[in-house]
N, C-alpha and C positions, 0 to 999 in steps of 0.2 A: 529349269535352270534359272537362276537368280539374277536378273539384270543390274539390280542393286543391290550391295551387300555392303555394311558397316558392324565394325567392331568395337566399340567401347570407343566411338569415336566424340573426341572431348576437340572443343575449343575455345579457350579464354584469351579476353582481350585486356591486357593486363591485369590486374587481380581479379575481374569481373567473368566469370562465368557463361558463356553466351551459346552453349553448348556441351551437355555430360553424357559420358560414356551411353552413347548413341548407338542400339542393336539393331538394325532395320534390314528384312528382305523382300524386294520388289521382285514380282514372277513376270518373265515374259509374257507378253501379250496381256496383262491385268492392266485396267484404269488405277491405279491407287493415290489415297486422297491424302495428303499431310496437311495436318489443323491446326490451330492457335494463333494466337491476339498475336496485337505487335510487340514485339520483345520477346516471342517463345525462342526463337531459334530458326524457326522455318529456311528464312533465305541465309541464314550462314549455313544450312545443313546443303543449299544448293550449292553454294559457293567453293564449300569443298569438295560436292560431287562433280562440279566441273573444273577442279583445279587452281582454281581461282585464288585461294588461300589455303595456307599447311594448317592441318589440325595440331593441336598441342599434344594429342595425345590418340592411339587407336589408328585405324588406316579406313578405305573405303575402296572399294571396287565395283567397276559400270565396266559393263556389257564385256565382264572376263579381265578385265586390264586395270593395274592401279592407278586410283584416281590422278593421283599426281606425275608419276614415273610416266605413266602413259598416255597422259592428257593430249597430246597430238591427235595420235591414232583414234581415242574414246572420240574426240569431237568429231570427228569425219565420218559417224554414224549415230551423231543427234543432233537434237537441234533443241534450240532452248529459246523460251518465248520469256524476257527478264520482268520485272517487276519496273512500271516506270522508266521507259526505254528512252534513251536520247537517240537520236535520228539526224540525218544532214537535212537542215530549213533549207538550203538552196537546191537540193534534187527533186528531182519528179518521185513519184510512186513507182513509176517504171522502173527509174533507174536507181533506185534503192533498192528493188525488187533484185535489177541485176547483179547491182554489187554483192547484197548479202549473197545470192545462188554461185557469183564467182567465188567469195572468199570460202563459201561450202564444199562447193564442187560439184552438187548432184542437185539435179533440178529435173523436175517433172515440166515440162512448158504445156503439155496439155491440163494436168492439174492445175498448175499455178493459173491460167486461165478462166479453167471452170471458178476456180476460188475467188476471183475479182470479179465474176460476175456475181455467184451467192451473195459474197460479201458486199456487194454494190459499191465498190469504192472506185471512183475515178482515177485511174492512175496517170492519167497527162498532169494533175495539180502536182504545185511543189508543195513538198510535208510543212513549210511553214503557213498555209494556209487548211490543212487541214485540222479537226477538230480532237480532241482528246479522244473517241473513239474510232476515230479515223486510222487516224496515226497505229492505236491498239491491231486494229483490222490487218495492216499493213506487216505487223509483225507474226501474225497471226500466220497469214498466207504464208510467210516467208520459211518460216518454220513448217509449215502443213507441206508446201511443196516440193520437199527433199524427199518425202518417203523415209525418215530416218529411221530404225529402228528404235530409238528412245525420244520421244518428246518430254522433256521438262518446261514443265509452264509454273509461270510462281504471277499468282494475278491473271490470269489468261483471260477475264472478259470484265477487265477496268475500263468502264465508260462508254461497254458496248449498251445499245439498247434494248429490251424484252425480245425483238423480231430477233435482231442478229445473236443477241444469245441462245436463242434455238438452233439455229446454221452453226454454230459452236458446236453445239451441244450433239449436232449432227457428223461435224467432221470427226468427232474425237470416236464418235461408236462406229465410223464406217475404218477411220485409223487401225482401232482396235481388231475389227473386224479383217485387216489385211495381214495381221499378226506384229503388231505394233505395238510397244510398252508406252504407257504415258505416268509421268511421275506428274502428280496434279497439287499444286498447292493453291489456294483459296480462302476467300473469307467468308464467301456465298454459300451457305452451307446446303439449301436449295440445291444449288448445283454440283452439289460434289455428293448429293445423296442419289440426284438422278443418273451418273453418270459411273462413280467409284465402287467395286466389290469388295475393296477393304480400304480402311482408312486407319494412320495413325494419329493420336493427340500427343501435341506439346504443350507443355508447362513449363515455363520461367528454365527451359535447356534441359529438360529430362522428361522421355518417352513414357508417360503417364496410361498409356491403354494404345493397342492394336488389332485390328481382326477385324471380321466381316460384319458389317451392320448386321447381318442377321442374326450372331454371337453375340452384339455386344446387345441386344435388344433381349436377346433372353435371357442375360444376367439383369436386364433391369428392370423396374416396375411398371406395371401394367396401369395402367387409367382407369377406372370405373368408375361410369356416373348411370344413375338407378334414380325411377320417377315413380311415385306413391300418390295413390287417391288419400292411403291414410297417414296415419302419424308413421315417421321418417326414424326407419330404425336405428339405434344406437350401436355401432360397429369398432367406435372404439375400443381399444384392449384385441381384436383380433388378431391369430398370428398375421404378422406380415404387411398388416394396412396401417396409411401413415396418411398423411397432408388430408385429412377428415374437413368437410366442408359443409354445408347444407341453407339452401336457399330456395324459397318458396317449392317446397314438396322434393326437391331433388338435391340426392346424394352424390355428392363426390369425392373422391377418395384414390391412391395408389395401392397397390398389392405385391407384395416382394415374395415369391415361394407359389407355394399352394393359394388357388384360389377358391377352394371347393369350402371352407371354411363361411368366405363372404358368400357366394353364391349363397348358402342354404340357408343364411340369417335372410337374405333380401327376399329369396323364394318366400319364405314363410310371414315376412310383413307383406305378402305379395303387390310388388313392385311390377308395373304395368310396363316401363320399358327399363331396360337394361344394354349401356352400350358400355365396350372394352376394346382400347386399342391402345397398339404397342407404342414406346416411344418413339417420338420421330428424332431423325440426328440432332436436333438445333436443340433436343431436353435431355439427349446422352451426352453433350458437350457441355451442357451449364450444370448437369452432373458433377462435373470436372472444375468449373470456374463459378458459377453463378451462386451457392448456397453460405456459409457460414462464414467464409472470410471475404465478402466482397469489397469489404473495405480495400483488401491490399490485393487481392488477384488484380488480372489485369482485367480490362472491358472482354467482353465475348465477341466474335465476329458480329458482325450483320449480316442479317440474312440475305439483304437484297442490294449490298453495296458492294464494293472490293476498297481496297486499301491495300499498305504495303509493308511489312515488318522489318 
């Protein structure tokens, strides 16, 4: 069953386009990753998953109910961690903690416990002394401790650091693990590779590729780099290989198709080592943004930052 479903869902902010006929299905219980720089569209596509804003165009529906018609009822079984969250400076951690679990309604109090300890966050400070990861943490919990059936996070580890993005990265596979949807946007692509089993790309408001890293890894090309005691054979012209390189005795080169072509040219200069490995996300992404018109695409994420669209 489809926790999220969109149909040709478009949204422009007067003449500007900020969102086109958008196809997306999210599966119960899946991690799923939504990708792109700032200005793809990422958090207007949450904005109208949660109600937030009418599409111009197309509809949306979460967890069975229309986005908008039924935005009450949808929220009272997620929870959503926002990009850049404003917070009360004069409340404690505690009592931010209570407020948001009031206005929710469903609160785990042994969860939410265990979660401020993982997280190590003091909850007697008031949020205006706590630090840009702090405050993230806080939002973190608050959302983790409903049990909701759909977590959406846009940004979910802006400002946390290396340790606590583990404890993340931990809550979200035991979530999953309880039969929990997590709709995950991100700039960290690191972590949306170690967490997410399909992931979608945006560009400039139009769904550019979707599917399973493992899918979208065998449409793409391969890596080969090959070491030679003797002279470094000539591989250009083969079907399929491209980006040719070669530096003190070693080849490198991609492969799109068959590689049995390259293989038997390198066997035959015989080539002493020989290594091939699949793309990683952060080279299926720049696939998409990083190659011929970098002039005008947008930047690519960072791998080891977050930021907000």
């Amino acid at each position: 069953m489809a926790v999220i479903r969109t149909e040709g869902l478009t949204k422009n902010f007067g003449t500007s386009p900020a969102l086109v006929d958008l196809d997306l299905e999210v599966e119960r219980g899946e991690v799923f990753g939504y990708l792109g720089p700032n200005g793809s569209g990422k958090t207007t596509t949450i904005r109208l998953l949660l109600g937030l804003i009418r599409p111009t165009a197309g509809h949306a529906q979460v967890l069975g109910g229309d986005a908008q018609r039924d935005a009450v009822e949808i929220h009272r079984n997620l929870a959503h961690v926002p990009g850049g969250p404003a917070l009360w400076p004069a409340l404690t951690g505690a009592e931010t903690l209570h407020l948001l679990g009031r206005v929710h309604g469903m609160v785990d109090a042994q969860l939410r416990d265990e979660l401020i300890e993982r997280f190590e966050l003091d909850p007697s400070k008031r949020v205006r002394t706590y630090s840009t990861g702090n405050r993230q943490k806080l939002c973190l919990i608050a959302a983790l401790m409903t049990r909701s059936e759909l977590l959406i996070l846009d940004e979910p580890t802006a400002g946390l650091d290396p340790l606590m993005e583990q404890v993340f990265r931990a809550c979200v596979r035991e979530a999953q693990a309880r039969g929990q949807t997590v709709f995950l946007s991100s700039h960290i692509l690191a972590e949306v590779e170690a967490l997410c089993g399909r992931v979608a790309i945006l560009r400039e408001g139009h769904l550019v590729e979707t599917g399973s890293l493992d899918s979208m890894r065998l449409r793409s090309a391969l890596t080969v780099e090959a070491s030679f005691d003797g002279p470094v054979p000539d591989v250009r012209g083969l079907p399929g290989v491209a980006d040719v390189t070669e530096e003190a005795g070693t080849l490198r080169c991609t492969v799109d198709g068959m590689v049995a072509p390259l293989l038997a040219v390198l066997a035959e200069a015989r080539a002493t080592r020989v290594i091939s490995r699949e793309p990683s996300l952060e080279e299926l992404f720049l696939t998409h943004y990083g190659h011929g018109d970098q002039a005008s695409a947008p930047a690519p994420p960072r791998v080891g930052s977050g930021g907000t669209t």
